[in-house]
BAFI-3210 file (N, C-alpha, C; in Angstrom, 3 decimals, decimal comma, padded with zeros to 6 digits):
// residues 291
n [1|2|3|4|5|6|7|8|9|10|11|12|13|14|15|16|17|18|19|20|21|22|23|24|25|26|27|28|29|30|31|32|33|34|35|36|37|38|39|40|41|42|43|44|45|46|47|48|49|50|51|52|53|54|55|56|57|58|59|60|61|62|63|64|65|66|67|68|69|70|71|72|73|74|75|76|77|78|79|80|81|82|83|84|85|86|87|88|89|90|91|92|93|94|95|96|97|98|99|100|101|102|103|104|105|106|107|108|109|110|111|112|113|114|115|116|117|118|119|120|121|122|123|124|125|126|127|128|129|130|131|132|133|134|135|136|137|138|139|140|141|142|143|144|145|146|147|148|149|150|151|152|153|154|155|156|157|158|159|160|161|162|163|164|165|166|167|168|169|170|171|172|173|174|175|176|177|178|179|180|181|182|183|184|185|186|187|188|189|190|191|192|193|194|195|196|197|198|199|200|201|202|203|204|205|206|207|208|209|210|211|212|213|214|215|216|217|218|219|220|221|222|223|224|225|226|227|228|229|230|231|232|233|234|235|236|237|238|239|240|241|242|243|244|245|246|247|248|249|250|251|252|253|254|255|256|257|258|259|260|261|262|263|264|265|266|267|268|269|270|271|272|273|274|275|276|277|278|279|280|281|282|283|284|285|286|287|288|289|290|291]
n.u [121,795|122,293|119,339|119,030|120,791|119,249|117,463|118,036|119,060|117,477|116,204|114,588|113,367|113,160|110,922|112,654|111,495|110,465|111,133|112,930|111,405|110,995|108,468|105,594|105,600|103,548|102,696|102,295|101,855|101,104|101,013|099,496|100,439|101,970|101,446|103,407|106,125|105,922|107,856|111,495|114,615|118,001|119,874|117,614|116,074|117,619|120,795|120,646|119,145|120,366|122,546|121,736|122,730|124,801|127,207|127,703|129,692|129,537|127,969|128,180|126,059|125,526|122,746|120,283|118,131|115,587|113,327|110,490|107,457|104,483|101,740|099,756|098,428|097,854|095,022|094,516|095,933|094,768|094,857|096,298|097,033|096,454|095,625|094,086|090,666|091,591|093,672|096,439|098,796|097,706|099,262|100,422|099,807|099,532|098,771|095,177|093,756|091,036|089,953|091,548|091,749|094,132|095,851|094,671|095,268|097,757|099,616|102,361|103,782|106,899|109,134|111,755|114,223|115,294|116,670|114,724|112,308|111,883|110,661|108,347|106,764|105,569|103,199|101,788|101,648|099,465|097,207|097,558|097,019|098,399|099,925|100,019|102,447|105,987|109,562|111,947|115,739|118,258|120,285|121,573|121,093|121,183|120,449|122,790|123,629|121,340|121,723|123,554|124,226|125,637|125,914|125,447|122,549|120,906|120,812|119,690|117,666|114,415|111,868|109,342|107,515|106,015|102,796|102,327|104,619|106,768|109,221|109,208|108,289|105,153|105,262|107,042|108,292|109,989|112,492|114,094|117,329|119,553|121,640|123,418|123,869|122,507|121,890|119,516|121,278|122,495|121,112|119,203|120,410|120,607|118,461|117,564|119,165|118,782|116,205|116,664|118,145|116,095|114,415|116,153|116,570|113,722|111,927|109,157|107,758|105,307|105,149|106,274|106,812|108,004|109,309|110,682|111,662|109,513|109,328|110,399|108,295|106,388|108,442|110,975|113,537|114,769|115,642|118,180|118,271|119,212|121,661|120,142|120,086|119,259|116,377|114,825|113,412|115,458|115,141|116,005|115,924|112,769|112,503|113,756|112,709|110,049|110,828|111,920|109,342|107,982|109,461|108,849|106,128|103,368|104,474|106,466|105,541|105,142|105,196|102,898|104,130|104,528|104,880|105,855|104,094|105,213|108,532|109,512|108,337|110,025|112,890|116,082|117,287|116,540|114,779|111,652|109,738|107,703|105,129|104,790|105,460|103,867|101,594|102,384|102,857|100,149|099,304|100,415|099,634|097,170|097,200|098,289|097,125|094,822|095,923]
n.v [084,614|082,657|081,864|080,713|078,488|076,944|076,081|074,501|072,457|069,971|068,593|066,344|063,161|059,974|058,570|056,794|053,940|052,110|049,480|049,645|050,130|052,373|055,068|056,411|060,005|062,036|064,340|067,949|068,901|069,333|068,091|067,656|068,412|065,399|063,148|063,806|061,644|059,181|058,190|057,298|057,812|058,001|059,240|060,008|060,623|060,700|060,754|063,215|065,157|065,724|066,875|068,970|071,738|071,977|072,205|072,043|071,683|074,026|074,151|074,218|074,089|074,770|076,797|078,390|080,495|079,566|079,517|081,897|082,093|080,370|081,598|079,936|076,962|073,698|072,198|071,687|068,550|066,890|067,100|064,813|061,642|061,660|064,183|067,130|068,897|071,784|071,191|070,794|068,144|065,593|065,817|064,306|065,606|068,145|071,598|072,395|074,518|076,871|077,474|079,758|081,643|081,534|082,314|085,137|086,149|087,137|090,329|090,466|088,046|087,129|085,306|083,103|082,095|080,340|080,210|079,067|079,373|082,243|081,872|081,096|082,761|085,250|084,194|082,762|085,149|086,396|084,438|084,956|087,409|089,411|092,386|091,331|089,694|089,280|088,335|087,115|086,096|084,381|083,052|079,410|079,872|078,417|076,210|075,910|078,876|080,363|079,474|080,848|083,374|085,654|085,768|087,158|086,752|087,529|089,949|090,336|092,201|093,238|091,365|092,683|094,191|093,968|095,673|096,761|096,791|095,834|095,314|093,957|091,010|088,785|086,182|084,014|081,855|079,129|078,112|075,770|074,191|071,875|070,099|068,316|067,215|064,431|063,156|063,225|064,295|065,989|067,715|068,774|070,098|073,043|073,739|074,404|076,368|077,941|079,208|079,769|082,335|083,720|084,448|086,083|088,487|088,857|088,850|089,876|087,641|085,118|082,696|079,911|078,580|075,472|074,377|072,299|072,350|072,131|068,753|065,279|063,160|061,064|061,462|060,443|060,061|061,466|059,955|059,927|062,211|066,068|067,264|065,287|064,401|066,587|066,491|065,406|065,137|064,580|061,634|061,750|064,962|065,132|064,259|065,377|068,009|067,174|066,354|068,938|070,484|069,089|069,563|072,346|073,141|074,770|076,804|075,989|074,592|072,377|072,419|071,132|068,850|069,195|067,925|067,311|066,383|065,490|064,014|065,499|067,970|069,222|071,806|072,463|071,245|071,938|073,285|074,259|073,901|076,721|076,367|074,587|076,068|077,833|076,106|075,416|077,535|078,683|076,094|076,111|078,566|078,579|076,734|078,391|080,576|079,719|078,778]
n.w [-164,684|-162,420|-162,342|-164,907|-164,689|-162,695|-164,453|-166,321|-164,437|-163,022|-159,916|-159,719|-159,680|-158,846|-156,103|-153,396|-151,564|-148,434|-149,883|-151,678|-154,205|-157,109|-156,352|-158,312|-160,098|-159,526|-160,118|-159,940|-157,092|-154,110|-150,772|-147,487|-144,119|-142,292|-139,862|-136,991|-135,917|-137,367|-138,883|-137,831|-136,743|-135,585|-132,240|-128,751|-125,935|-122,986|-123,289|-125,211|-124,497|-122,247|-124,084|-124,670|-124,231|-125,907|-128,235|-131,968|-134,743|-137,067|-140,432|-144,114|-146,697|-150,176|-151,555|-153,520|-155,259|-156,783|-159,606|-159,954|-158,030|-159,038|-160,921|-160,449|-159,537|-158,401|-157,128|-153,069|-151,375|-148,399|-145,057|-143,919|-142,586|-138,880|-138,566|-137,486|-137,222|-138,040|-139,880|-138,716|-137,555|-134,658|-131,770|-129,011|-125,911|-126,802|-126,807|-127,597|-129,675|-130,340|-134,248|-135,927|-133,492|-132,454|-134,572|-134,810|-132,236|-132,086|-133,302|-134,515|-136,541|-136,966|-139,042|-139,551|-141,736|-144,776|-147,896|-149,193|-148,260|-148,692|-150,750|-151,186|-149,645|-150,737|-151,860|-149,911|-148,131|-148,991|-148,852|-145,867|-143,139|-144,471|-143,236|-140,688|-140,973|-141,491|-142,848|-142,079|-143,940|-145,090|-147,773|-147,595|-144,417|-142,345|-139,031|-137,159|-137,525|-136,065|-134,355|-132,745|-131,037|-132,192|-134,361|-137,812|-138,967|-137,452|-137,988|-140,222|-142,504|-142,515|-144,459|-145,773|-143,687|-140,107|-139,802|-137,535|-134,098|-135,634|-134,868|-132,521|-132,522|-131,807|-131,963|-133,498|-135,878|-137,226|-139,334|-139,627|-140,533|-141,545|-143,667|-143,372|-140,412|-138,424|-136,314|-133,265|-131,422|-132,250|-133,388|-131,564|-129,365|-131,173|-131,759|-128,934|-128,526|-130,177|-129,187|-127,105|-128,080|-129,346|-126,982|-125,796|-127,544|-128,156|-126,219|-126,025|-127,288|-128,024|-128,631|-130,481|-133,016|-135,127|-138,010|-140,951|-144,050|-147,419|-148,127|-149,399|-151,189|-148,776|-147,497|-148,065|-149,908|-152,916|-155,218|-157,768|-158,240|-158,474|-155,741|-153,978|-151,620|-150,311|-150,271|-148,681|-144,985|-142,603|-140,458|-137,835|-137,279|-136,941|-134,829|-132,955|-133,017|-131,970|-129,192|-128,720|-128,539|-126,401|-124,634|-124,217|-123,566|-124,131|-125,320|-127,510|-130,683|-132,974|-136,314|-139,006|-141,352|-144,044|-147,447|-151,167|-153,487|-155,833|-157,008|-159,229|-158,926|-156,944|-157,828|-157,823|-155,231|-152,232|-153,613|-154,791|-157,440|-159,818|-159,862|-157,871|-155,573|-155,564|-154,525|-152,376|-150,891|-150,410|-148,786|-146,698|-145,605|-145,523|-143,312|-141,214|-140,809|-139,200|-137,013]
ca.u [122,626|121,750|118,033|119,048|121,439|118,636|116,905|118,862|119,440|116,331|116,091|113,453|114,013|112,039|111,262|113,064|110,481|111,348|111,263|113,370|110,876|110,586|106,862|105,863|105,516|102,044|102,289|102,934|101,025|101,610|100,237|099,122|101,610|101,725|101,119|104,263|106,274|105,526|109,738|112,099|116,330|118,819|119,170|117,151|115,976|118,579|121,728|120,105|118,455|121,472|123,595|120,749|123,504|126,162|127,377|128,416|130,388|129,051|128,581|126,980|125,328|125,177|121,634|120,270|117,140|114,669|112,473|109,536|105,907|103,502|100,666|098,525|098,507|096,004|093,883|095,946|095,156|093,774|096,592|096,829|096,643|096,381|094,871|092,891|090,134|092,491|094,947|097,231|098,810|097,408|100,069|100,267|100,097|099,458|097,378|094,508|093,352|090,338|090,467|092,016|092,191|095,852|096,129|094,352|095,983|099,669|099,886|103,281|104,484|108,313|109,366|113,084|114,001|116,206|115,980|113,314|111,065|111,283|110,495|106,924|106,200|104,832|101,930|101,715|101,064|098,241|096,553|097,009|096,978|099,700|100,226|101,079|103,351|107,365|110,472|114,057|115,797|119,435|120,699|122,220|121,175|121,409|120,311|123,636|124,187|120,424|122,123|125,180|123,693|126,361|125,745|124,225|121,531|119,986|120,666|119,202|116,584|112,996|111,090|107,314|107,709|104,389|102,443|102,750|105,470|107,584|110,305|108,518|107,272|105,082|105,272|108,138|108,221|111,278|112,376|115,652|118,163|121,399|121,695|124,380|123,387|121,661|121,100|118,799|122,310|123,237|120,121|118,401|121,424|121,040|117,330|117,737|120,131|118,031|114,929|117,582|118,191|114,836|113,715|116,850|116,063|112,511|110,934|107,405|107,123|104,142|104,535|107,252|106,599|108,962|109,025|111,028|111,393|109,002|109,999|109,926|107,133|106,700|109,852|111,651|114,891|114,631|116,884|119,026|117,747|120,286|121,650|118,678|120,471|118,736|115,351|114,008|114,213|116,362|114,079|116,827|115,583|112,085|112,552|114,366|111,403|109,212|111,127|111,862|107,752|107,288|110,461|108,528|105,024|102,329|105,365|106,979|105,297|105,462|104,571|102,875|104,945|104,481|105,518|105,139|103,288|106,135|109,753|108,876|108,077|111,479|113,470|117,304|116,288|115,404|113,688|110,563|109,468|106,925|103,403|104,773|105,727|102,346|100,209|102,371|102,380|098,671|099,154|101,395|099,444|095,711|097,450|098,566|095,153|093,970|097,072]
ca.v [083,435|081,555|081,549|079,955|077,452|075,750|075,627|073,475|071,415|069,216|068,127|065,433|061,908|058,456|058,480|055,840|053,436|051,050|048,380|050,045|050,444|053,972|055,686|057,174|060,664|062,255|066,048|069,347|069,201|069,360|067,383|068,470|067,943|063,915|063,297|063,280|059,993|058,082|058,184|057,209|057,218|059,435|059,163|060,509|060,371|061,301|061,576|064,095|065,954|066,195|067,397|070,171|072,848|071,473|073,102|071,428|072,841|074,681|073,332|075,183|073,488|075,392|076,883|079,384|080,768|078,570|080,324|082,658|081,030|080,761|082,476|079,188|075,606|072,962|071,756|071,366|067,391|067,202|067,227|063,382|061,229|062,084|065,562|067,600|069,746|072,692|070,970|070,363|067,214|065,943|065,790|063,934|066,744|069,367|072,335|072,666|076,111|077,268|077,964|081,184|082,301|081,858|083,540|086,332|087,617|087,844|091,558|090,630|086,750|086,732|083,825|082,703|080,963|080,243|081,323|078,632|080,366|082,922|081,611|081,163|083,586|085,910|083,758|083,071|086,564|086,747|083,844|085,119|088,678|090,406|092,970|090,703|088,505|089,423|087,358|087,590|084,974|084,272|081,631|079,244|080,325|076,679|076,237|076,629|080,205|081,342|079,423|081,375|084,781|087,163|085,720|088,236|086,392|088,347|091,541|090,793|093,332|092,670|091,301|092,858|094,218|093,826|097,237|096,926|095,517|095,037|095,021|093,143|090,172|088,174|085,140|083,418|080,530|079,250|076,988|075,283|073,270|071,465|068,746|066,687|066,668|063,009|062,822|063,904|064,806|067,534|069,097|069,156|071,585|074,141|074,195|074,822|077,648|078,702|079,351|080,804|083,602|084,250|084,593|087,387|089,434|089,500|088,754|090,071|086,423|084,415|081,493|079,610|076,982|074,981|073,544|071,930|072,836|070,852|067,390|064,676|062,142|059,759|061,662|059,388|060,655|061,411|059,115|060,282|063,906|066,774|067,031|064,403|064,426|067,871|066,308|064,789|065,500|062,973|061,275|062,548|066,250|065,514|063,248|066,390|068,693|067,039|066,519|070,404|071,038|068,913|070,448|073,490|072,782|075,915|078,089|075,318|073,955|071,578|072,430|069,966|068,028|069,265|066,995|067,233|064,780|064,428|064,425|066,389|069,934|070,395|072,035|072,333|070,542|071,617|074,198|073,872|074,911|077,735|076,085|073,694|076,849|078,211|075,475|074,838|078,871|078,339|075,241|076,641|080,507|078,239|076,070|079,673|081,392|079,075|078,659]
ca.w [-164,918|-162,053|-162,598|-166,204|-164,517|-162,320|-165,384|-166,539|-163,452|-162,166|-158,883|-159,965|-159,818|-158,510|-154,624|-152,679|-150,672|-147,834|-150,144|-153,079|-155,322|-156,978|-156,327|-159,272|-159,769|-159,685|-160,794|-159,604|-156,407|-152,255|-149,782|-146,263|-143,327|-141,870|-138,141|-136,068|-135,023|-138,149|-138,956|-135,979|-135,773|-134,413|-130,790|-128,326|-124,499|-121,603|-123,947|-126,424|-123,597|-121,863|-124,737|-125,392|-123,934|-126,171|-129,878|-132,863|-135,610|-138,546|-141,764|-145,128|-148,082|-151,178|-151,642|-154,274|-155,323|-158,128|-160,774|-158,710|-157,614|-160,550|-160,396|-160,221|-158,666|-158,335|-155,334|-152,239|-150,663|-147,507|-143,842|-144,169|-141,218|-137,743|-138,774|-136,587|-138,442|-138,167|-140,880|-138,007|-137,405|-133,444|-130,994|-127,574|-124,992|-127,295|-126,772|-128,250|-129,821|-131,979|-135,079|-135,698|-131,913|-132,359|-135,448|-134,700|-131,497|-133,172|-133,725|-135,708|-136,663|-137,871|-139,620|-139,458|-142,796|-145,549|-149,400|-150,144|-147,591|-149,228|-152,677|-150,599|-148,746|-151,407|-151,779|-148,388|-147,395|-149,604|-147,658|-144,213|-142,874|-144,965|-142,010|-139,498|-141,015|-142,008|-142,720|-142,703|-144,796|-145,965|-148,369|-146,365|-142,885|-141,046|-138,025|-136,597|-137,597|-135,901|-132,504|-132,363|-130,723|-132,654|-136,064|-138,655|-139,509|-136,472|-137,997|-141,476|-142,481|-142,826|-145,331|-145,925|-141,761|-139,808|-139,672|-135,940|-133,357|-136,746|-134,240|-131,461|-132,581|-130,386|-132,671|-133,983|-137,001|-137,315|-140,001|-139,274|-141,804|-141,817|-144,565|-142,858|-139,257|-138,846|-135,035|-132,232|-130,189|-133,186|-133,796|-130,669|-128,908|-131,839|-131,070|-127,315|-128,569|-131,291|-128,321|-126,068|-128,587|-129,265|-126,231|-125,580|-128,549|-128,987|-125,124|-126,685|-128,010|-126,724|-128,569|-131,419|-134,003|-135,669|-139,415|-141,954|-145,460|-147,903|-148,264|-150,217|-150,747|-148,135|-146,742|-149,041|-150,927|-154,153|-156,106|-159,142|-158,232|-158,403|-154,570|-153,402|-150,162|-149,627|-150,971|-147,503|-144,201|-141,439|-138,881|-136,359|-136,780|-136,895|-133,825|-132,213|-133,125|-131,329|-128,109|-128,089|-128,415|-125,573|-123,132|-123,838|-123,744|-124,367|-125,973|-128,631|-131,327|-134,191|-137,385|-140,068|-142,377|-145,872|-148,479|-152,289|-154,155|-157,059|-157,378|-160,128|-157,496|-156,838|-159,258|-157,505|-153,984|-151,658|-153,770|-155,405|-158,907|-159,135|-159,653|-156,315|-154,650|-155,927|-153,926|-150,765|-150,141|-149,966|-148,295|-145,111|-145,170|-144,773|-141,583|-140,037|-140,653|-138,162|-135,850]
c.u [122,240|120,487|118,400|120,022|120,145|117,740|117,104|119,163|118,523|116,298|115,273|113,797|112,874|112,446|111,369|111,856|111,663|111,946|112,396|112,968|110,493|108,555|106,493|105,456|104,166|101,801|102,955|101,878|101,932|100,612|100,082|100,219|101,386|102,243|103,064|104,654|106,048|107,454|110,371|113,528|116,911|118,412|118,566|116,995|117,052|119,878|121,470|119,555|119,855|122,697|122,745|121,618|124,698|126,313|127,818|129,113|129,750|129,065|127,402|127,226|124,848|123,729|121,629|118,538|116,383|113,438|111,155|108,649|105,145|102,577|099,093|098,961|096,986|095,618|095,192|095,438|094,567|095,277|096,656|096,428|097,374|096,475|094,212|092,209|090,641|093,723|095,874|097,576|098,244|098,948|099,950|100,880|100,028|098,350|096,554|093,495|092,336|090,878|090,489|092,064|093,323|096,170|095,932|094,815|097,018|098,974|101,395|103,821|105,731|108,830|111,027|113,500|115,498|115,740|114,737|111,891|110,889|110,891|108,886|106,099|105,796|103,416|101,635|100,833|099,486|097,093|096,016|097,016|098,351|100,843|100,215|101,649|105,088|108,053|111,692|114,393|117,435|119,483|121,800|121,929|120,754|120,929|121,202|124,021|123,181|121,069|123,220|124,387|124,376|126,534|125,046|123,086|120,750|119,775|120,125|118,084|115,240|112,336|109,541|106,646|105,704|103,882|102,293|103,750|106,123|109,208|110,754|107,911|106,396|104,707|106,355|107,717|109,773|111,280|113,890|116,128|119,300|121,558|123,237|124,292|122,044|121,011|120,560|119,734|122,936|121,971|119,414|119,506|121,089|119,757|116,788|118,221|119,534|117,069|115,730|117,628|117,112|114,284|114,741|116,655|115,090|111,638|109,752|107,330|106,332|104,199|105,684|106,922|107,824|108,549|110,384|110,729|110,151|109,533|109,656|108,836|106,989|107,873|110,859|112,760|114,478|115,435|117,328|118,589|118,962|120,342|120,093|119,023|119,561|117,143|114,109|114,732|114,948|115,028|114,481|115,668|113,975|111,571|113,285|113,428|110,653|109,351|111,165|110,796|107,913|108,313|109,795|107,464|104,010|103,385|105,684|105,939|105,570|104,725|103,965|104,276|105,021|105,721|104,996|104,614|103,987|107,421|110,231|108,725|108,909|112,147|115,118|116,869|117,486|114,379|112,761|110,336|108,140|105,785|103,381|104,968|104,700|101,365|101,063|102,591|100,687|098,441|099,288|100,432|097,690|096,185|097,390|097,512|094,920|094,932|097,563]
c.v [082,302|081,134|079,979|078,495|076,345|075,493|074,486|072,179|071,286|068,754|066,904|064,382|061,012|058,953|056,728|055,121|052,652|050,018|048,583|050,046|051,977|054,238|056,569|058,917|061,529|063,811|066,900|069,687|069,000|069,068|068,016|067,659|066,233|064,148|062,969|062,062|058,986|057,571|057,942|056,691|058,231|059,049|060,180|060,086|060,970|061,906|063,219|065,211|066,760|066,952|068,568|071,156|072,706|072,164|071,678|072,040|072,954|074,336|073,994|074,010|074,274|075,776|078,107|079,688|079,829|079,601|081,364|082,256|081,381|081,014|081,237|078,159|075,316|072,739|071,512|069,957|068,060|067,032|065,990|062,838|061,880|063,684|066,088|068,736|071,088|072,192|070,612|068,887|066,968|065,498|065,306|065,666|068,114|070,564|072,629|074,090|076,367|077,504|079,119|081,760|082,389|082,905|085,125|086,920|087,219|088,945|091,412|089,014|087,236|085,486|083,875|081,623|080,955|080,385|080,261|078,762|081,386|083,262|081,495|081,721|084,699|086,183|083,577|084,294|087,009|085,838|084,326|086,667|089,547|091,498|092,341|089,776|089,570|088,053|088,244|086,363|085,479|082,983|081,059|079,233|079,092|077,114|076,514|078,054|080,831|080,252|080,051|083,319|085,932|086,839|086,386|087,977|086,974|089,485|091,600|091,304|092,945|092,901|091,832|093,272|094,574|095,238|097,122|095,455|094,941|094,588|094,151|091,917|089,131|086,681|084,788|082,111|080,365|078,093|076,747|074,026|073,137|069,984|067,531|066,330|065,143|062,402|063,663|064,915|066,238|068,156|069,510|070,479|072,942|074,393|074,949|075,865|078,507|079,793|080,487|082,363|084,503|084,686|086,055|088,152|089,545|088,614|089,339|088,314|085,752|082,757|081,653|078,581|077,327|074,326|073,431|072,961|071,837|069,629|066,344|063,637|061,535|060,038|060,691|060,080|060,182|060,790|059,419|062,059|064,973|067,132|066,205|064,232|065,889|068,037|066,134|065,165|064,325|062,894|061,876|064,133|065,939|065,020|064,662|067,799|068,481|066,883|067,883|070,573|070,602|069,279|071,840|073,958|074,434|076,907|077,460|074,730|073,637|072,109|071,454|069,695|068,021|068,931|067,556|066,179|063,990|065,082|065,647|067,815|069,747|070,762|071,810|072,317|071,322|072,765|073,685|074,441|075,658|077,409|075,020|074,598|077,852|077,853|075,343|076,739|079,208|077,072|075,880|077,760|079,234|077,420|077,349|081,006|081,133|078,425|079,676]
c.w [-163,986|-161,956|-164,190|-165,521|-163,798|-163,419|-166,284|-165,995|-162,831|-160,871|-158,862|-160,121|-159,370|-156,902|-154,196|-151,936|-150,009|-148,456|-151,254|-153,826|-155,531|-156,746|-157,698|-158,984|-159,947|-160,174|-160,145|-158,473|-155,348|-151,634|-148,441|-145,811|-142,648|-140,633|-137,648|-135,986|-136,368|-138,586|-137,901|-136,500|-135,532|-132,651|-129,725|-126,730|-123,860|-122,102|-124,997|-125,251|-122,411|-122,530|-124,977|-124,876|-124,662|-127,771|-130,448|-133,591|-136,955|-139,826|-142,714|-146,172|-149,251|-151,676|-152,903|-154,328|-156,608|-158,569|-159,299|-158,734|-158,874|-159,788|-159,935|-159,213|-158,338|-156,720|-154,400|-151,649|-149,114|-146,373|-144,043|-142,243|-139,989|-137,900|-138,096|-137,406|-139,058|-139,663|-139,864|-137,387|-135,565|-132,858|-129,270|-126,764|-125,455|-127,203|-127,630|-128,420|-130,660|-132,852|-134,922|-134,425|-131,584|-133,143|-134,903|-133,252|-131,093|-133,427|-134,582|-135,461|-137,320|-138,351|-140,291|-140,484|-143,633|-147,099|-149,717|-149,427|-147,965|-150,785|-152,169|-150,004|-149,558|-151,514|-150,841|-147,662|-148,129|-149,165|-145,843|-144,454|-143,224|-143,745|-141,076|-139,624|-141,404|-141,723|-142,932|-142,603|-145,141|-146,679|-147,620|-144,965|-142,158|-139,686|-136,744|-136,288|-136,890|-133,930|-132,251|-132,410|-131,646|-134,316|-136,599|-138,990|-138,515|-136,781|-139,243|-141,362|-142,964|-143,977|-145,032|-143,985|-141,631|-140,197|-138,583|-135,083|-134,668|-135,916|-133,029|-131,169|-131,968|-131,038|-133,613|-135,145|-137,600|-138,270|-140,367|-139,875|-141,202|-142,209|-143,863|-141,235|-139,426|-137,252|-133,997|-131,741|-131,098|-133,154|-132,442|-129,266|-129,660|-131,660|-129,672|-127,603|-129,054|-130,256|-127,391|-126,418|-129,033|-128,342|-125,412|-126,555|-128,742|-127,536|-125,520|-126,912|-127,215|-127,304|-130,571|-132,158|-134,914|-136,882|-140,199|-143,347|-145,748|-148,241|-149,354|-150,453|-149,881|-147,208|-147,176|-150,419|-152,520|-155,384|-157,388|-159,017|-157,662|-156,591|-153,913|-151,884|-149,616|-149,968|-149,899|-146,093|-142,697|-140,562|-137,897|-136,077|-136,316|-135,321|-132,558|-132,027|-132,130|-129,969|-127,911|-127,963|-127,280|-124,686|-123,591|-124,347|-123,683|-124,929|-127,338|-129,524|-132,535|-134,826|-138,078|-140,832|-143,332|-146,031|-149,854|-152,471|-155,639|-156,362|-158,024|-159,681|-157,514|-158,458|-159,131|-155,893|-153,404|-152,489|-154,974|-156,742|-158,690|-159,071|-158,259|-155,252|-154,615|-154,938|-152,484|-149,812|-149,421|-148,960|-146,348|-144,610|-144,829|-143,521|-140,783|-139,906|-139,454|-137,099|-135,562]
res [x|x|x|x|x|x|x|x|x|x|x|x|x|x|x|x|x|x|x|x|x|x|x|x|x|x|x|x|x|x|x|x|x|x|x|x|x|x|x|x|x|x|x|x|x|x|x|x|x|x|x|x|x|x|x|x|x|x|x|x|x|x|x|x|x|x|x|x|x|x|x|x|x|x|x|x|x|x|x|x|x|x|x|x|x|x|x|x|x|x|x|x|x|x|x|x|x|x|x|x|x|x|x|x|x|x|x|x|x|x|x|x|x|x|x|x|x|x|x|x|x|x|x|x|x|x|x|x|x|x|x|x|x|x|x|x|x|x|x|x|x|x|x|x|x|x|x|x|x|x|x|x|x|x|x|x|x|x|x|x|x|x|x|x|x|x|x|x|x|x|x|x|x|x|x|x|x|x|x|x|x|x|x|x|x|x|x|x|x|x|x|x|x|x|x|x|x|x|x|x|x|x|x|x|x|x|x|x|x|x|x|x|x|x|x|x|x|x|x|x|x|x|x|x|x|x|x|x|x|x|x|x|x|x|x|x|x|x|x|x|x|x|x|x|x|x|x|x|x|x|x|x|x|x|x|x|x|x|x|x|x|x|x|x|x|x|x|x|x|x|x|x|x|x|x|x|x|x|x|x|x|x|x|x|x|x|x|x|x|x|x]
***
């Protein structure tokens, strides 16, 4: 039933520009991630840094699952600007790693998500090293609920568990939501909290990256698109991202920025339809080959 309901219900619409003109929509493709810093509000600096020990209160957004990844998808673009040959966007102060020398010594990555991570992670695993990746995933699971140490989302049970250290993991990927938080001073606490709890449950870890869902073009709301509020992601968070990488420099990092390339890829936003959840599983699993 609810497979047949998002069938029904598009997520697809015109993307918003600065100027208000829609962009049109170009297909059923995904773009590489866009450099850091190009977006900027929400506040940040001394207040935001100072509230990083501070809670907010909990808030859920109706999520579900969207049709399952098709078996195809076309070319993936290229990372977009400020790329480093890795696919990775560059980063002031960021360390720099061969390719694959990260990848390869993880003995188990876990990846901390919500259901439209795991509408991707199928394909995904068939990109990178199957055996050392797992996830655990709820619908719903906000970023709030993975900072609050005694919330279940710690105890959900593993998806596809490494074949070693499935319990140990010494790599974290965390991918943290909450559609109505809008500033630095909300998200960047539940991050600090988030790290906190990670680092009490699973001390093996050597090293955490952070990501977004996929987003919308341009990071540009999808206009007339079923919840389009859940289409793009706030400057605040991504502006809060990048301060946590750099308060916790050789452990934190930023992920790229995948975007689609239409409106059109989502199906009930934030989730993707299956030939978009086709190419950005391939998109995400060739960045973490080589990270």
């Amino acid at each position: 039933m609810l497979g047949a309901i998002f069938a029904l219900i598009s997520c697809a619409g015109t993307a918003r520009t600065d100027t208000g003109t829609p962009s049109p929509d170009s297909g059923d493709q995904v773009s590489g991630g866009r450099a850091p810093g190009t977006g900027g509000a929400g506040r940040g600096g001394a207040d935001a840094l100072a509230a990083a020990g501070g809670a907010a209160g909990e808030t859920e957004s109706s999520g579900g699952a969207s049709g399952s990844p098709g078996n195809g998808g076309e070319t993936v673009t290229d990372a977009g600007p400020g790329a480093t040959d890795g696919g990775a966007p560059a980063r002031d102060g960021a360390v720099a790693e061969p390719d694959g020398a990260a990848s390869a010594s993880y003995a188990c990555s876990l990846i901390l998500g919500i259901a439209t991570t795991s509408e991707w992670f199928g394909g995904f695993e068939k990109v990178v090293d199957g055996a050392r990746w797992e996830l655990k995933f709820q619908d719903s699971a906000h970023i709030e609920k993975w900072a609050d140490p005694a919330n279940a989302v710690w105890s959900l049970p593993l998806t596809s568990p490494c074949a070693r250290n499935a319990d140990a993991p010494d790599r974290i990927v965390f991918m943290g939501t909450n559609y109505d938080y809008d500033t630095v001073d909300l998200f960047l606490p539940k991050y600090v909290a988030v790290l906190d709890n990670i680092r009490s449950k699973y001390p093996t870890v050597k090293r955490v990256d952070v990501m977004t869902y996929t987003r919308a073009p341009a990071n540009k709301e999808c206009v007339g698109a079923n919840r389009s509020n859940d289409s793009y992601i706030k400057p605040a968070q991504d502006e809060a991202i990048d301060m946590f990488a750099a308060m916790n420099p050789g452990l934190v990092f930023a992920a790229p920025r995948w975007e689609v390339m239409s409106c059109s890829d989502f199906g009930l936003c934030p989730h993707l339809t299956g030939p978009a959840n086709a190419v950005i599983s391939k998109t995400i699993g060739t960045y973490f080959s080589t990270h």
